[in-house]
Residue, then its C-alpha position, 0 to 999 in steps of 0.5 A: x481646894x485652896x486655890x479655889x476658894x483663894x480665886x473665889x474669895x479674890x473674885x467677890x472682894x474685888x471683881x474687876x482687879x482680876x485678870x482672868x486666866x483660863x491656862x498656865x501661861x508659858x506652859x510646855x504644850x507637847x508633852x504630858x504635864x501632871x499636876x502633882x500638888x493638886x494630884x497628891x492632895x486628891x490621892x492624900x484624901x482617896x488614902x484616908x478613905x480607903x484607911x477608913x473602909x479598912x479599919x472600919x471592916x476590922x473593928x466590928x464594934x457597931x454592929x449591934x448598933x446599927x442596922x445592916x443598911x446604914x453600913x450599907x449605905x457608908x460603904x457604898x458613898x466611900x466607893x463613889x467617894x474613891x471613884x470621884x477622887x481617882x477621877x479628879x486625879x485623872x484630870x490633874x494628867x494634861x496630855x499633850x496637845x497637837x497641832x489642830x491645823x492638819x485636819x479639817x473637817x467637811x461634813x462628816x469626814x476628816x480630810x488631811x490638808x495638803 
């Protein structure tokens, strides 16, 4: 995506003139927070594919041009292409973050710290 390739670019031209930031700082932390433009490119590509599957197994004009397996093998890599995608949607949904200090751990168990 473009912010990627803008943040690899920027990293080889310029190595050190660059803070390194893991988080959006500022951020609210206690409720969900969705991604929505990264989100609507990753749903905008899952359409196209999904588009595709549809008038593809409309049109049935390559048939006697290629083999069963071939159609196979393009279906199968649209599904996982779908799959992939609505994962990477999933991960554009930040859901809130609790306050770790209540628990602590010993051994195995979780115990509530008073």
């Amino acid at each position: 995506m473009p912010e990627a390739l803008k943040a690899t670019v920027s990293g080889l031209l310029k190595p050190r003139d660059r803070s390194f930031k893991v988080t959006a700082k500022g951020a609210r932390r206690d409720r969900v927070v969705i991604q929505w433009s990264v989100m609507l490119r990753f749903g905008l590509l899952a359409a196209l594919t999904v588009t595709g599957m549809y008038i593809g197994s409309l049109t049935d004009f390559t048939s006697e041009r290629q083999a069963s397996d071939v159609n196979a093998i393009i279906v199968f890599w649209s599904i996982y292409n779908v799959i992939v995608l609505l994962l990477a949607m999933a991960v554009c949904v930040e859901l809130p973050r609790y306050a770790r200090r209540a628990f602590r751990h010993v051994g195995d168990r979780r115990y509530f710290r008073r």
